[in-house]
C-alpha positions in Angstrom: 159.0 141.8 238.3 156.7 142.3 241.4 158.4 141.9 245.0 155.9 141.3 247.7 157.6 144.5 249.5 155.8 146.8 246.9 152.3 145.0 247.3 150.6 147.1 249.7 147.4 146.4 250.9 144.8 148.9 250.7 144.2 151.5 253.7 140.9 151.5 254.9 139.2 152.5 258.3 137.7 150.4 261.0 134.3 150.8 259.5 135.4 149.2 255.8 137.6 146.7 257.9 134.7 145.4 260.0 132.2 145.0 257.1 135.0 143.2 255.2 135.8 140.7 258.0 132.0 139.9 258.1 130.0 138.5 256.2 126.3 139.6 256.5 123.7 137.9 258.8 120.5 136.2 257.4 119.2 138.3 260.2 120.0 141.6 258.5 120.1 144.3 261.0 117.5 143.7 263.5 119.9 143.3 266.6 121.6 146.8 266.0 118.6 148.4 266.7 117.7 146.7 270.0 116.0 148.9 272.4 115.6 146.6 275.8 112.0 146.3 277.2 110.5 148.4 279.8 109.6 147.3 283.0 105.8 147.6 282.7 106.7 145.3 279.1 108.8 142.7 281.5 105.9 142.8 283.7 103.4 141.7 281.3 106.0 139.0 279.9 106.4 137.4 283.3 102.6 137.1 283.7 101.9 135.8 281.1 104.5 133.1 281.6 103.1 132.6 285.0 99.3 131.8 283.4 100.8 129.3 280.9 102.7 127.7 283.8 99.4 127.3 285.2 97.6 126.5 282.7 99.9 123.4 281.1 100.0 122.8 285.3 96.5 121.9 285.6 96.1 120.6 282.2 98.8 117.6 283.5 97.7 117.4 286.6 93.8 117.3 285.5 92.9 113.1 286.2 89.7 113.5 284.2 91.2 113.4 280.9 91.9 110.0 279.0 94.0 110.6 276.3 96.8 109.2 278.5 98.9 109.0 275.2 98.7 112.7 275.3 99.5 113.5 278.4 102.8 111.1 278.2 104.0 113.2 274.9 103.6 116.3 277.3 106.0 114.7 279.7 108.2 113.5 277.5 108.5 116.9 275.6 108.9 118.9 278.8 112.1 116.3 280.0 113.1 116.6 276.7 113.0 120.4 276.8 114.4 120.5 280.4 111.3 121.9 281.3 110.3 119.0 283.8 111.4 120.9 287.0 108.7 122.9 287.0 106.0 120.8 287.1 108.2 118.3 288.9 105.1 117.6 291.7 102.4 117.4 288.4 104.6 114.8 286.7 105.0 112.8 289.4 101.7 112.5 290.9 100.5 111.8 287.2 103.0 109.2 286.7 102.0 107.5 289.5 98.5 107.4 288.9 99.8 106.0 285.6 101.5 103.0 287.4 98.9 102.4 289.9 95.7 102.3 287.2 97.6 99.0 285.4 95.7 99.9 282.5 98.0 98.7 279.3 97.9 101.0 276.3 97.0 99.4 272.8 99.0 100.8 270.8 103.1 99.9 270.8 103.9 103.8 270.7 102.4 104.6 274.3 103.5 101.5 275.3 106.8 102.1 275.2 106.7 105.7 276.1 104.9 104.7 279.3 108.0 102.2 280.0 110.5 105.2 279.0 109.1 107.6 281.1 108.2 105.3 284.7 111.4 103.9 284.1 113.5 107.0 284.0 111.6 108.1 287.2 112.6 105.4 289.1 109.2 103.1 289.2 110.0 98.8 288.5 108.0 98.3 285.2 108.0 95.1 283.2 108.6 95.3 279.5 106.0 93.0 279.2 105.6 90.7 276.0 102.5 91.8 274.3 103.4 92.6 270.6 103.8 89.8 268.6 106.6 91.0 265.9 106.1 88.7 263.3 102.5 89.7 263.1 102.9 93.1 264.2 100.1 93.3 266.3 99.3 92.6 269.9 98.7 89.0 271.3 
């Protein structure tokens, strides 16, 4: 008969132990071999962040454009992202153009991403009772 006294487990060093304990990443090894960036590499990172900035800043802010559906998906994916703060100033100035043109959207989808988005910044916007439901379609 075996006692659980004379059940030893097996020795094994802190290398075995660790690859025992965990199982392998669907990463593989790319993260042991991290080397960080230099600062001429950081350099170039930040400006290139910095010309996208200003590009997607002057693409909301740009008032000849009239894909107004587009531009309210941009503002809802960069709230969505929690990227709004900085282009706080281009959001709002386009919002309120938004509001202050009184143009209603055709379609129910920018309708009611229009209401969402002057809504949650604070501007008094009536639902309005355009779409007929039974027909779906606008009346």
């Amino acid at each position: 008969m075996v006692t659980c006294h004379s059940l030893q487990p097996p020795v094994m060093d802190d290398n075995q132990r660790h690859h025992r304990l965990h199982h392998p990443t669907v990463r593989g090894d790319i993260f042991l071999g991290f080397r960080p960036c230099t600062p001429a590499q950081c350099q170039s990172m930040k400006s290139k962040a910095q010309v996208m900035k200003e590009e997607l800043r002057t693409r909301i802010a740009d008032s000849g454009s009239a894909d107004v559906t587009l531009k309210l998906e941009l503002v809802d994916a960069l709230q969505r992202l929690g990227l709004d703060y900085h282009y706080k100033k281009e959001i709002d100035d386009l919002l309120c153009r938004i509001k202050d043109d009184g143009d209603e959207p055709d379609d129910l989808h920018t309708t009611a991403l229009r209401f969402y988005l002057l809504r949650k910044q604070g501007y008094s916007v009536s639902p309005g009772n355009k779409f007929d439901h039974n027909s779906r379609a606008y009346v």
